[in-house]
C-alpha positions in Angstrom: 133.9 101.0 -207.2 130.8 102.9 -207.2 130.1 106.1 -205.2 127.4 104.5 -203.2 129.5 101.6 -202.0 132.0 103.9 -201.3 129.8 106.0 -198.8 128.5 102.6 -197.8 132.1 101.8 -196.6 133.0 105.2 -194.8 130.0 105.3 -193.2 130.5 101.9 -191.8 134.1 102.9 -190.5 132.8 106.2 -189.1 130.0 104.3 -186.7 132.4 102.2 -185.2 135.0 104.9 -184.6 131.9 106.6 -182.8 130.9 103.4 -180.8 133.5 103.4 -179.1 133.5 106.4 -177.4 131.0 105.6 -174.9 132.7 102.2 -174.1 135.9 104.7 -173.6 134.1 106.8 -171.2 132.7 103.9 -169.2 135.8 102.2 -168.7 137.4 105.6 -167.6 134.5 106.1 -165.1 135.1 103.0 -162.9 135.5 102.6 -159.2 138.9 101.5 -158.6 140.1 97.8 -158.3 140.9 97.2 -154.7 140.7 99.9 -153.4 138.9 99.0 -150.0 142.1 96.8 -149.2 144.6 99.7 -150.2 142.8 101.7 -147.6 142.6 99.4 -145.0 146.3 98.4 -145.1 147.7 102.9 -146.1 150.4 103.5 -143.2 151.6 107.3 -142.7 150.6 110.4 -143.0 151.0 110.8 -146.8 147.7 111.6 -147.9 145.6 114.4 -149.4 142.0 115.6 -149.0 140.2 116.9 -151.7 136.6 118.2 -152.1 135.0 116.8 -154.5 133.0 119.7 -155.1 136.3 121.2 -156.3 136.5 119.3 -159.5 135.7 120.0 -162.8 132.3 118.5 -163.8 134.6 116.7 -166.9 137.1 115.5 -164.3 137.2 111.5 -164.8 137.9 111.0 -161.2 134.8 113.2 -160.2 132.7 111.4 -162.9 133.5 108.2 -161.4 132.7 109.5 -157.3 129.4 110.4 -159.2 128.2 107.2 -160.6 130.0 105.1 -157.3 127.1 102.8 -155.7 126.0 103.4 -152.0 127.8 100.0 -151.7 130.9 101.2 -152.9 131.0 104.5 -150.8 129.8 102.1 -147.5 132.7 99.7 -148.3 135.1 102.3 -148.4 134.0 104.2 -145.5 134.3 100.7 -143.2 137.7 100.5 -144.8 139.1 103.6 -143.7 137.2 103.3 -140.2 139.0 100.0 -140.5 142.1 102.0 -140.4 143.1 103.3 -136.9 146.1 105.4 -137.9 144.2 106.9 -140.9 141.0 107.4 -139.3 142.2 109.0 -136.1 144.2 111.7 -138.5 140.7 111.9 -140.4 138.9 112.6 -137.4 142.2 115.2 -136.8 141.7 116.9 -139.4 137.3 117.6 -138.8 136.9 115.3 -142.1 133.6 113.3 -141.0 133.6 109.4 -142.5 130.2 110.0 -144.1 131.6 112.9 -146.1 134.2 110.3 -148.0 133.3 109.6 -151.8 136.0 108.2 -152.9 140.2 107.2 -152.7 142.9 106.9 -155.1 146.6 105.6 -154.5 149.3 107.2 -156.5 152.2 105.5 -157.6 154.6 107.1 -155.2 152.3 105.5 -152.4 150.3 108.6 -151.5 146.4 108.3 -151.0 144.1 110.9 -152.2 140.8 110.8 -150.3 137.9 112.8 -152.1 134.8 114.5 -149.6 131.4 115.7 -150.0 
C-alpha cells in the first residue's frame, strides 16, 4: 500500500475518534431522567445542599445545572414545593426555592439538591 493511502486511512480513523468527543460531552451534560418525580415522591431527611458556585467549572454535574432550560429549573422547583416534608426542611434550613438549580438521587437513596 502506498504512503498516501495509508495517511488517507489514519486520518480517516483519527476524525472519528475526535467526533466523538463532543457527542461524549453532550450526553454527560444532560438533565436527569425523572428527576421531577424523584423529588416529588424523596421521604426523610437524607439529603445534601450544595452551592453550585462551589463546583469546579469542569464538574459534569455543574456543566449540566449550566445548560438546564428555565423549564427544567421551573419543573423542579414545583416538584420540590410539591414536596411538603422536603420543602418545609428547605425553608428550615433559609434555602429559598428560586435558588434550586438542580437534584441528583444517589444510589443509597440520598438527594443532593444544588443552589445558586
Amino acid at each position: 500500500m502506498n504512503r498516501i493511502a495509508k495517511l488517507s486511512i489514519i486520518a480517516a480513523f483519527s476524525s472519528l475518534a475526535f467526533a466523538a468527543i463532543p457527542h461524549a460531552q453532550d450526553a454527560k451534560m444532560e438533565w436527569p431522567a425523572e428527576i421531577e418525580k424523584t423529588v416529588q415522591e424523596f421521604k426523610g431527611d437524607n439529603f445534601t445542599i450544595v452551592d453550585v458556585g462551589t463546583l469546579s467549572e469542569q464538574d459534569q454535574t455543574r456543566m449540566w445545572i449550566e445548560h438546564a432550560t428555565p423549564e427544567q429549573r421551573a419543573a423542579l422547583q414545583a416538584a420540590v414545593n410539591s414536596n411538603a416534608g422536603l420543602a418545609a426542611a428547605l425553608k428550615a434550613k433559609n434555602v429559598e426555592m428560586g435558588n434550586i438549580a438542580g437534584a441528583v438521587q444517589s444510589a443509597n437513596g440520598s438527594l443532593t439538591l444544588y443552589v445558586r
